[in-house]
ZAMARGU-4260 file (C-alpha; in steps of 0.2 Angstrom, whole numbers, plus 5000, padded with zeros to 4 digits):
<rodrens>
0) 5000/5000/5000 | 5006/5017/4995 | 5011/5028/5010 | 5002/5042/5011 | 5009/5059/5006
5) 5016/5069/5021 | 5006/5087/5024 | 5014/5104/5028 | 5008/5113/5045 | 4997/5108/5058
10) 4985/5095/5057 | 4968/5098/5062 | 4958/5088/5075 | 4948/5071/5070 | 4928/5076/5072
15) 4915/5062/5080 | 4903/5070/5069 | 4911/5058/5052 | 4910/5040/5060 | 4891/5044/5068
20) 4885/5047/5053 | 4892/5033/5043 | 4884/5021/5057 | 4868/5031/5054 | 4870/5028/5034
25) 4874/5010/5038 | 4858/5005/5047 | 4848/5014/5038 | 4854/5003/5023 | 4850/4988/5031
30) 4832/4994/5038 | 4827/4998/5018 | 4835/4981/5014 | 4823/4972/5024 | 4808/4982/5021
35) 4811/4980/5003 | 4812/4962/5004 | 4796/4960/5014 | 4788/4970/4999 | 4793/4958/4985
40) 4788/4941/4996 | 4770/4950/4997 | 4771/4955/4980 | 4776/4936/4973 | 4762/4932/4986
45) 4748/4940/4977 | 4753/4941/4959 | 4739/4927/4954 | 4726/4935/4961 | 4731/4950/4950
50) 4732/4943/4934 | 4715/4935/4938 | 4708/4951/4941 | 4717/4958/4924 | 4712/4943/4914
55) 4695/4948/4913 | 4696/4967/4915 | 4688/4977/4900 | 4699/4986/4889 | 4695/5003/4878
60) 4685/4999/4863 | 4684/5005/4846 | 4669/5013/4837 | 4656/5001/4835 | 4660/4990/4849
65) 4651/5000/4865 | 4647/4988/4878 | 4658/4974/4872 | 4670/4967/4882 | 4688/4959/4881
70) 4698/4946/4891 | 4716/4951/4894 | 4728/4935/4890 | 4737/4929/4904 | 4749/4914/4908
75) 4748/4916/4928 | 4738/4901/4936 | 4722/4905/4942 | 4717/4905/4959 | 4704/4890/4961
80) 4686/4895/4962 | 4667/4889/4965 | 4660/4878/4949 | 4645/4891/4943 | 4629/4884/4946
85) 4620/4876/4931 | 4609/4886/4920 | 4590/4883/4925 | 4581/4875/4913 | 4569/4882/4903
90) 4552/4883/4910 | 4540/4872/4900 | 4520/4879/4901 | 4511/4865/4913 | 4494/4875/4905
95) 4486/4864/4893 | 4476/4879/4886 | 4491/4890/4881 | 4502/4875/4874 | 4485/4873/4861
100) 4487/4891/4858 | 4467/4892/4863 | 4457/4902/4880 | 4442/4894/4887 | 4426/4906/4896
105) 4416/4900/4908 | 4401/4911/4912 | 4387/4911/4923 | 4373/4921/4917 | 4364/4934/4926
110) 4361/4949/4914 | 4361/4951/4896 | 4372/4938/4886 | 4384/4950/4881 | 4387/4956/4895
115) 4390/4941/4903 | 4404/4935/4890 | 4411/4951/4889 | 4414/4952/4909 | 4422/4934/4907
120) 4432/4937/4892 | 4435/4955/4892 | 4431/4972/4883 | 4443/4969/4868 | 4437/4949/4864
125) 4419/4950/4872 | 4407/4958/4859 | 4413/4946/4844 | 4413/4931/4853 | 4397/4934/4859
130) 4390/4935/4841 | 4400/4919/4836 | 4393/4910/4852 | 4375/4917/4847 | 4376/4908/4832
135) 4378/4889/4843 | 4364/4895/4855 | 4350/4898/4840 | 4349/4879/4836 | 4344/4874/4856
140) 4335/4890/4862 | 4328/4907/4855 | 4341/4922/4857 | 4337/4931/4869 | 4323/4926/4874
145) 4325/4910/4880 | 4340/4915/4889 | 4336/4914/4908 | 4347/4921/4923 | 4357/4905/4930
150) 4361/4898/4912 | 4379/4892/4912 | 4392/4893/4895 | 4406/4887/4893 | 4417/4891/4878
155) 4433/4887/4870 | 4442/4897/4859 | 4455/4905/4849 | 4458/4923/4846 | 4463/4929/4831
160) 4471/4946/4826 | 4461/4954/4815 | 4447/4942/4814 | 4432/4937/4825 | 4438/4923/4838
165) 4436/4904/4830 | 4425/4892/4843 | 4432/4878/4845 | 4417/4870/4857 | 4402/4877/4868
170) 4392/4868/4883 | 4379/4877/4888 | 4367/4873/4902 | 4348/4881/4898 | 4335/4880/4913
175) 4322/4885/4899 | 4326/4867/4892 | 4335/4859/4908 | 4348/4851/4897 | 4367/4854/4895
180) 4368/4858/4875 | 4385/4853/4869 | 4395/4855/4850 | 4413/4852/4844 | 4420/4859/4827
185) 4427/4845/4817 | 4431/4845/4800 | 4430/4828/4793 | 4443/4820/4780 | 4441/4822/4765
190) 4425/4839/4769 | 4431/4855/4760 | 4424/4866/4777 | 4423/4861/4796 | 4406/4859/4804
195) 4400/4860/4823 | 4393/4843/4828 | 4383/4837/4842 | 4391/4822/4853 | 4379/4810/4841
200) 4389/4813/4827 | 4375/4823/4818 | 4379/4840/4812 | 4373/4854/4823 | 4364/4865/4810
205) 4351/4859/4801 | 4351/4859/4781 | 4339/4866/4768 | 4331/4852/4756 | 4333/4862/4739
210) 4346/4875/4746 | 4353/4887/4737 | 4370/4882/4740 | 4377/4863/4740 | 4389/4867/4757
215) 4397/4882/4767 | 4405/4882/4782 | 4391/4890/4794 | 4377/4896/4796 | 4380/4914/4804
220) 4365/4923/4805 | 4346/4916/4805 | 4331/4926/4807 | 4326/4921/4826 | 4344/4924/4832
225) 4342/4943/4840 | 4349/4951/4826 | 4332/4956/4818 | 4340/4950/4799 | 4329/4947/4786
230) 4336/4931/4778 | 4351/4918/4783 | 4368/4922/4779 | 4379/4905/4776 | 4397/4908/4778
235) 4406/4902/4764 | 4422/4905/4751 | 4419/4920/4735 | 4415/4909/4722 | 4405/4895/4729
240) 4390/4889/4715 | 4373/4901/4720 | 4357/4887/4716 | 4340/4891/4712 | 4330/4885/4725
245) 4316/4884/4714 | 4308/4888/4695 | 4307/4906/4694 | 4308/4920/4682 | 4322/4936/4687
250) 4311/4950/4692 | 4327/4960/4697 | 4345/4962/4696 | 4359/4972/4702 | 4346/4984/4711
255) 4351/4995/4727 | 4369/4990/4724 | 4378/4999/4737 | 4369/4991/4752 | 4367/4974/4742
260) 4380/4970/4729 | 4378/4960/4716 | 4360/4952/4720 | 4346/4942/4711 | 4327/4943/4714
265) 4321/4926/4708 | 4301/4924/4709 | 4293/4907/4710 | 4282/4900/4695 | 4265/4894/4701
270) 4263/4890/4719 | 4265/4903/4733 | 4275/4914/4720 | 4287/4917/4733 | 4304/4928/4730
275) 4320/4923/4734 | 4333/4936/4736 | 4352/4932/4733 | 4363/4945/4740 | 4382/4949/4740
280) 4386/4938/4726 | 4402/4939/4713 | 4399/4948/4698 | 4384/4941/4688 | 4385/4932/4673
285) 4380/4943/4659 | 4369/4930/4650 | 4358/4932/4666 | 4343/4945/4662 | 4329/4953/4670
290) 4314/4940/4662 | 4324/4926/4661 | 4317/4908/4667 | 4328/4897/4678 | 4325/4880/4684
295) 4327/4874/4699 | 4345/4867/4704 | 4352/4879/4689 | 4368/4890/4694 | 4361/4907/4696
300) 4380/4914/4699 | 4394/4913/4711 | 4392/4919/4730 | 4403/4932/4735 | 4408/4951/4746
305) 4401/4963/4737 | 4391/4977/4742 | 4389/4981/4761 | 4397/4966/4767 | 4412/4961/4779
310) 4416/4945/4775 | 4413/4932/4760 | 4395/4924/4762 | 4376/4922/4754 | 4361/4934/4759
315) 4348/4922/4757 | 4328/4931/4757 | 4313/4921/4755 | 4297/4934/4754 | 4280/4930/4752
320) 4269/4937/4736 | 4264/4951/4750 | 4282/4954/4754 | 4279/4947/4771 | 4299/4940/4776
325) 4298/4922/4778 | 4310/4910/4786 | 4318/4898/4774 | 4318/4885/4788 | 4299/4885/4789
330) 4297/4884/4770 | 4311/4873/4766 | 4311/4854/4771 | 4326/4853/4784 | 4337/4836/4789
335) 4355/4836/4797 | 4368/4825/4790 | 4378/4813/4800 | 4396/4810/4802 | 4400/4794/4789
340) 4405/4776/4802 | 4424/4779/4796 | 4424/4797/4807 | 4417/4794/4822 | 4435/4787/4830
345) 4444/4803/4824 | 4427/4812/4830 | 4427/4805/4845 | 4445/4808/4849 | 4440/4827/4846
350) 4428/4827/4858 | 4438/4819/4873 | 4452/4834/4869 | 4442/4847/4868 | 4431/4842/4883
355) 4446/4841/4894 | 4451/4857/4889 | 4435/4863/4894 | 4436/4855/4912 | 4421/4856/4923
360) 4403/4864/4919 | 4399/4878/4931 | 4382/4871/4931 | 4375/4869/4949 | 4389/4881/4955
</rodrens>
């Protein structure tokens, strides 16, 4: 080691002050050293937890993306956590009614008919399914008057936007008759239209001998059904072959066509000389005129929605030589037709689903 050099005068006195501070650097040192050490274990300690927290941290998204999110990648293992519980299952409807895709009023009768089915299946499907339900009561019992307070009804349905609700079956308990009236809609194989039937297998309507239409789905208006109409309407498709019920010679054609349409006066030849009105029909043949004779059973023309009318169907007037409005199911001959032998199974399996869907009559109740 290199002596050190040698110094000229005096030489000054040594100071405590050096070495206490060099202690003083020393331990502090050695305090930081620790505490740093301490910081780094807890740091190692938590790191995972971190990168769990990181890993699915949303980041800044780019236009179009609002409310996406993104995961962060990340190699750190993951702390273990609770399996998720399993997705519930979706709830499957236990009401047979809504998995049909059908509603079903039970109504007790205490005031006026519609008001009674309007109370039990409300202001917006009420009014119309009254008047389709009508049109089932008119072959057991006169509307209204026949109605009598304590009457039960029970009815099945669908509702149909746009349209008037489709009746699928209706029981109906009548203290005028003290019987429980009940009818299904069935549409046999193989029938163009369905038909409401009673549990005998026999249609519920009854049928014009020499009608002026071979079929139609329904009847929907007849002359002791409330509505104070002046013939029978017969619900059926534009198009459908309009009959003369009998020989008669047109008297009128095409007259107050605004309110009627198309329309034929037919008079009868000999006999009562009835007229028979045909209203809302197609457009006429033009070989049809005023004068002309027709035979009965020939094709007057083609029913139709002409005129003031809402829905495809046949006006159907019979009128005495006076004018007096008759009904057609006093002067014709009427029958009901029956389901054939090789429907009543099919029918009959109807009837069990529809009446389970109609539960228990509030008769009695």
């Amino acid at each position: 080691m290199r002596p050190p050099l040698p110094t000229l005068g005096p030489q000054p006195k040594k100071s405590p002050v050096g070495p206490v501070m060099a202690i003083s650097l020393l331990l502090g040192l050695g305090a930081g050293g620790v505490w740093w050490w301490k910081q780094r274990l807890a740091s190692e300690t938590h790191a995972p937890a971190t990168a769990d927290a990181q890993a699915t941290a949303p980041v800044a998204q780019g236009p179009g993306d609002a409310g996406s999110t993104a995961a962060v990648p990340t190699t750190a293992a993951a702390t273990p956590t609770a399996p998720a519980p399993a997705a519930a299952a979706a709830p499957t409807s236990s009401d047979p009614l809504k998995a049909a895709g059908l509603s079903k009023a039970s109504i007790r009768i205490d005031g006026p008919l519609e008001t009674a089915v309007i109370a039990a299946a409300g202001p917006e499907v009420g009014p119309a399914l009254a008047q389709v339900v009508t049109r089932t009561l008119v072959w057991w019992v006169d509307v209204p008057g026949d109605i009598r307070r304590g009457d039960t009804l029970d009815v099945l349905y669908e509702v149909r936007p746009n349209e008037e609700p489709l009746v699928y079956a209706v029981r109906f308990t009548s203290n005028k008759t003290g019987q429980t009236h009940r009818t299904y809609r069935f549409q046999p194989e193989g029938d163009k239209n369905p038909r409401y039937y009673l549990p005998s297998g026999e249609e519920l309507e009854l049928r014009l001998e020499g009608s002026p239409l071979d079929d139609y789905e329904q009847v929907t208006s007849l002359l002791r059904d409330g509505r104070r109409h002046k013939g029978v309407d017969f619900k059926t498709a534009v198009g459908t072959p309009v009959k003369a019920p009998f020989t008669g010679i047109v008297r009128r054609k095409n007259w107050s066509f605004r309110f009627n349409g198309n329309c034929i006066d037919l008079e009868e030849v000999g006999g009562k000389h009835r007229h028979a009105l045909f209203l809302h029909m197609d457009e006429l043949p033009r070989s049809l005129k005023v004068g002309d004779r027709i035979a009965a059973g020939t094709v007057l023309g083609r029913s139709g929605n002409s005129g003031r009318s809402f829905a495809p169907h046949l006006h159907y007037q019979l009128e005495a030589a006076d004018e007096r409005i008759l009904d057609p199911y006093e002067s014709h001959r009427t029958y009901r037709r029956s389901l054939a032998a090789s429907q009543r199974t099919a029918f009959e399996a109807e009837v069990r689903r529809q009446d389970g869907l109609l539960g228990t009559t509030l008769a009695g109740g």
